[in-house]
N, C-alpha and C positions, 0 to 999 in steps of 0.2 A: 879626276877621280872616277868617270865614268867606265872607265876600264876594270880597276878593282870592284866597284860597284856592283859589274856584271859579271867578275869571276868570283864573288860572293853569294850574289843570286842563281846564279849556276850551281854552286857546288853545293848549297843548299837543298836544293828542288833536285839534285844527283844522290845526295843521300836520301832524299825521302821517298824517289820513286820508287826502288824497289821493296822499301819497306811498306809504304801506301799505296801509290798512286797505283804500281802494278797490281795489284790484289784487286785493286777497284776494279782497273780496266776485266782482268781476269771474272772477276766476279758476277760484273755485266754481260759477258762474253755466255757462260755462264746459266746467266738467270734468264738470258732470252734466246739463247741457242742450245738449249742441253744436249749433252750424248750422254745419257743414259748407259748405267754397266747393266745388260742383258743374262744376270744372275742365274744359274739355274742348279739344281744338284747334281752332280756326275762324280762318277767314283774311278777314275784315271787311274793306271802307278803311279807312284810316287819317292822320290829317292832326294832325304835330305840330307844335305853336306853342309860337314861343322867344319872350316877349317880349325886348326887350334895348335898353339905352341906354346910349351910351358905353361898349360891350363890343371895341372893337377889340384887346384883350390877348386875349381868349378865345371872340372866336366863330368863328374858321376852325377852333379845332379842335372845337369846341363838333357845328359843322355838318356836319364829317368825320366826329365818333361818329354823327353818327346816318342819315350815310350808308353808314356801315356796320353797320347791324343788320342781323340776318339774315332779318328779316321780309321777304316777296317785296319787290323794288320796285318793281312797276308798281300795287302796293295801297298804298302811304302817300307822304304829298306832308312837305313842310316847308315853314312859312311862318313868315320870322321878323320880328316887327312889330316896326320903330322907331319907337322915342319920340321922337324931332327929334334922333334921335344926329347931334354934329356932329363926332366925332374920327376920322374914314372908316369906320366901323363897318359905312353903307350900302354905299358902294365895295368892300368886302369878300365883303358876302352879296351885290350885285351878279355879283360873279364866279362865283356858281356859277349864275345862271340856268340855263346851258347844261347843268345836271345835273337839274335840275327844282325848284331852289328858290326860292322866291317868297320877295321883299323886298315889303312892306307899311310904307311910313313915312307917321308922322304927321308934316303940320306945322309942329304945338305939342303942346308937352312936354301929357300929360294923363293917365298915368300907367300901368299894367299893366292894370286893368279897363277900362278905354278901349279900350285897344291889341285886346287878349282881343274883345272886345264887337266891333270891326272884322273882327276876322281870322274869325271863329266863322262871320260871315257868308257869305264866300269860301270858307269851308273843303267839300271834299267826302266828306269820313271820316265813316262812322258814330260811329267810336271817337274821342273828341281824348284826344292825349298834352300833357300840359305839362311843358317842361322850363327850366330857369332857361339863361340864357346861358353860363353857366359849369360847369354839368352835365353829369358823362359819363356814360354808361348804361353799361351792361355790355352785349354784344354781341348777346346774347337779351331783354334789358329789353321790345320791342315783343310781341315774340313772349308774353310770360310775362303783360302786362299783359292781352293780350285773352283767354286762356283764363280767365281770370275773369267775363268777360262772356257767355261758353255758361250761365252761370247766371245765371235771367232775374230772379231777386231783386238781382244786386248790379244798380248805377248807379255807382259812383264807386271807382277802386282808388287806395290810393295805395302806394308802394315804400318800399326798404330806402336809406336815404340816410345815405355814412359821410364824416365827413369829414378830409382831411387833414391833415397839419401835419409838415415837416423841423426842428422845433424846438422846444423843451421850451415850454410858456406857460400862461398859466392860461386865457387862451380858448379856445385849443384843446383843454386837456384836458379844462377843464370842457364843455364843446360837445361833446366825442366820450362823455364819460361823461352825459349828457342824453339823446345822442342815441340809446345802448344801450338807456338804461332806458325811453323813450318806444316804441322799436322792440318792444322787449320787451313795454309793456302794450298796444302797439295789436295785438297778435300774441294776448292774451289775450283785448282787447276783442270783436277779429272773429270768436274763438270762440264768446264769446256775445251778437254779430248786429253791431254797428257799432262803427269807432272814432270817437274824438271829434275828434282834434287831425292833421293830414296834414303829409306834407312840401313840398310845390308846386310845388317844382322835379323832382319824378318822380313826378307824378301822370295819372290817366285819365277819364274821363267820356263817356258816353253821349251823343252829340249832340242826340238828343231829349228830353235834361234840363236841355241848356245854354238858359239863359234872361239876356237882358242885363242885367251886375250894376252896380250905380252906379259911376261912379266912385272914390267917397270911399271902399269899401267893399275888403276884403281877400279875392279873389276863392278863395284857397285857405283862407277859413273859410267864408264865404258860401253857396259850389258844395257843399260836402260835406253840409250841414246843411240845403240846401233838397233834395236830395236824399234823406235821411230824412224831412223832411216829407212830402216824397212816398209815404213805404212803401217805398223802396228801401233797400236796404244800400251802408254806405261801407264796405270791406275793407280790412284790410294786406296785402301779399305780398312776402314775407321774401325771394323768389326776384327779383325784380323791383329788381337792383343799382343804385345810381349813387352818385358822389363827385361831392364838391366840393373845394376847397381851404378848410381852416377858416381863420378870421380868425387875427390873429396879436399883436393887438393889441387890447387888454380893452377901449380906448375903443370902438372899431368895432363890437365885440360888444354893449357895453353899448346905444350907441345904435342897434343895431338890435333889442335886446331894448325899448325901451322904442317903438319904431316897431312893433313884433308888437302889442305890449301894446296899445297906443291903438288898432291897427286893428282887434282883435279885441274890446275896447270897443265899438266901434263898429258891430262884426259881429253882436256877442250882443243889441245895443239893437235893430238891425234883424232879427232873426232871433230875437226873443223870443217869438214864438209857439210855438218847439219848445223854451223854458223851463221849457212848462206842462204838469206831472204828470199833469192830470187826459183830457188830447189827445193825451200822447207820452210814457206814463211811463217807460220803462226808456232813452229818449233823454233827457228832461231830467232824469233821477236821472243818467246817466252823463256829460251838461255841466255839471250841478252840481259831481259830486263830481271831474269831470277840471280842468274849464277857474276857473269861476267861485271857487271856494277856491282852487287854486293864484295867479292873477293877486290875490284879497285877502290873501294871507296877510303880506305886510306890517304889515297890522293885527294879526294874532295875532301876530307876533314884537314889535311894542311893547308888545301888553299882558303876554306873559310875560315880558318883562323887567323891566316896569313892578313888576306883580304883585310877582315875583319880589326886586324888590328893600326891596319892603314888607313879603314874610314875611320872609327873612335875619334880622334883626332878632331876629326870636321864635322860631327853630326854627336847630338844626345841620343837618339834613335839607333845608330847603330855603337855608338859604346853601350849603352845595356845592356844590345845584343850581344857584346863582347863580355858583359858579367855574367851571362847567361850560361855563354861557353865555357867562360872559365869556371864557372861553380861546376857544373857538370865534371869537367874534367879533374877539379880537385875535389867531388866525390868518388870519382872514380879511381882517384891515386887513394883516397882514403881506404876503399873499399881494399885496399892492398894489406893494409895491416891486420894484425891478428888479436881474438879475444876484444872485437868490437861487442857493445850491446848487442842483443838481437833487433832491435826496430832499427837501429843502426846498419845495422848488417843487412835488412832487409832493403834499406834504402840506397842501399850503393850497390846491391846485388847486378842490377842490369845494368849501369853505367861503368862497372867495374869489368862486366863478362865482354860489354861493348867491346872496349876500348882494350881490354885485352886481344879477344879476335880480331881485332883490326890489325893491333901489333904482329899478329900473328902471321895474318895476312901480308902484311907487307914484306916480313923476312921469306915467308914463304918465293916472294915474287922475284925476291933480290936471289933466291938460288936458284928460279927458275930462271930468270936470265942468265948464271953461271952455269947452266947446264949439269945443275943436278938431278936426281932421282931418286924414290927409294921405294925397294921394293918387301925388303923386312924392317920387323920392328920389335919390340920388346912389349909384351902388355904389361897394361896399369902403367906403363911409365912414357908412355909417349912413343 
């Protein structure tokens, strides 16, 4: 039994590293080595890009927030690139030419690093803002992003992104409770020098970092991580606000969780030279322990179940630990059904958002070994 024993105790302390143990280690790192963001005020150009397809429900207002930041406005432009939106999306950002915003439409549909790679071109900002179509910023967001860039080691900021929800659900909760904890460690990570994972829909970059990214490729893992290769820093800034409206519905979440998953696959096979410890070590010890465990851990939650259902058997010690598992997990099937109580609801929210991402993750991986890709998608629906 000594063998199952230790691939119990393995896969255990593999699911928990990257949710604890690395935060620690990082945090340490951290509280007794700081790099400090050398903040200061500077008024750069600025030119932000909305990708956006089939956003006619949320780009007029989308285009208003960020007509009203309070960053001067004869230093930042907006250009928002359409994908072959056909529901009047263009017609929409057409209307504010007369305000200074540029519509850029492809087309054919060929997806957000397309889109990004066109507009980057035209663009005349020092600084690029990206923001998702559906993205409000806070009314200082511009202003907060570029005081990061008075300090000539960062390249790439990303912000504080919260999101919605007028209704109890488990994507929502789970998504707002993710999106705390992630806030939280890239808040640690930037203390001690980069985060790993960004939000993309309120993000910034260096124009003379921006380099054209493939298509097929996930332009908010890609941009951050070739930016470290370079010896720059990617930063978080807590101060640097914006929402979204959270999904409302687990399917939508799940299948965008498994569209993350595949693209960022995708992102780490192409951007595996900042994997290599012995080129980039405190960068690929921190995509280890952030990204690459977290997307397998699928694997470790079958083998401690597996495991686990091998010791029971032989030990009271580890069957509890096996009631343990399974109550967890048939809250989490629970969490599946619909018009639960709310304290109900509330209690299966994370085990439910869990174990869905995982699922997610895992199909994700089973296409990344068939050599799939995608480079468009549909919104709100995955």
């Amino acid at each position: 039994m000594r063998i199952a024993e230790l691939m119990f105790v393995a896969s255990v302390v593999a699911l928990a590293y990257p949710l604890a143990i690395y935060p620690m280690i990082v945090w340490l790192v951290g509280t007794f080595r700081p790099l400090p963001v050398r903040k200061a005020v500077i008024t750069p150009r600025v030119t932000v890009l909305i990708p956006a397809y089939n956003e006619s429900r949320s780009i007029a207002r989308t285009i208003e927030n960020k007509l009203d930041q309070d960053y001067p406005r004869h230093l930042f432009e907006i250009i928002v690139v359409s994908d072959a939106s056909d529901d009047g999306t263009d017609e929409i950002v057409a209307g504010y030419a007369d305000r200074g915003v540029r519509l850029l439409r492809q087309p054919q549909r060929q997806g957000k690093a397309a889109g990004l790679n066109a507009a980057v071109r035209i663009a005349t900002g020092e600084i690029l803002v990206f923001s998702d179509a559906n993205s409000l910023f806070a009314r200082d967001a511009i202003s907060r992003f570029v005081e990061n860039f008075a300090d000539s080691s960062v390249g790439y900021v990303t912000g504080c992104l919260t999101m919605k929800s007028d209704e109890p659900n488990v994507a929502g909760h789970g998504n707002s409770a993710y999106l705390k904890f992630e806030n939280w460690l890239r808040y640690v990570e930037t203390r001690a020098g980069s985060v790993v994972g960004v939000n993309g829909g309120v993000d910034a970059i260096r124009r003379d970092l921006y380099d054209d990214v493939p298509s097929d490729q996930i332009t908010d893992f890609v941009l951050p991580l070739r930016v470290m290769a370079a010896r720059k820093r990617t930063v978080f800034d807590e101060r640097v606000k914006s929402s979204e409206d959270a999904n409302v519905k687990l399917g939508s979440e799940f299948r965008m969780r498994v569209r993350v998953a595949l693209r960022a696959a995708r992102g780490l096979s192409y951007m595996r030279n900042v994997l290599n410890p012995l080129r980039y070590p405190f960068t690929a010890f921190c995509i280890w322990s952030h990204k690459v465990l977290r997307y397998v851990a699928f694997v470790f939650m079958a083998t401690a179940l597996v495991s686990n259902v091998m010791l029971a058997r032989h030990s009271r010690l580890f069957a509890a630990l096996l009631i343990v598992q399974l109550a967890l997990y048939a809250l989490a099937l629970l969490g599946l059904l619909r018009n639960l109580p709310s304290p109900v609801r509330k209690l299966t929210a994370l085990p439910t958002y869990f174990l869905a991402s995982n699922v997610a993750f895992a199909i994700a991986a089973a296409r990344f070994f068939r050599g799939e890709s995608m480079a468009t998608w549909a919104p709100r629906a995955g």
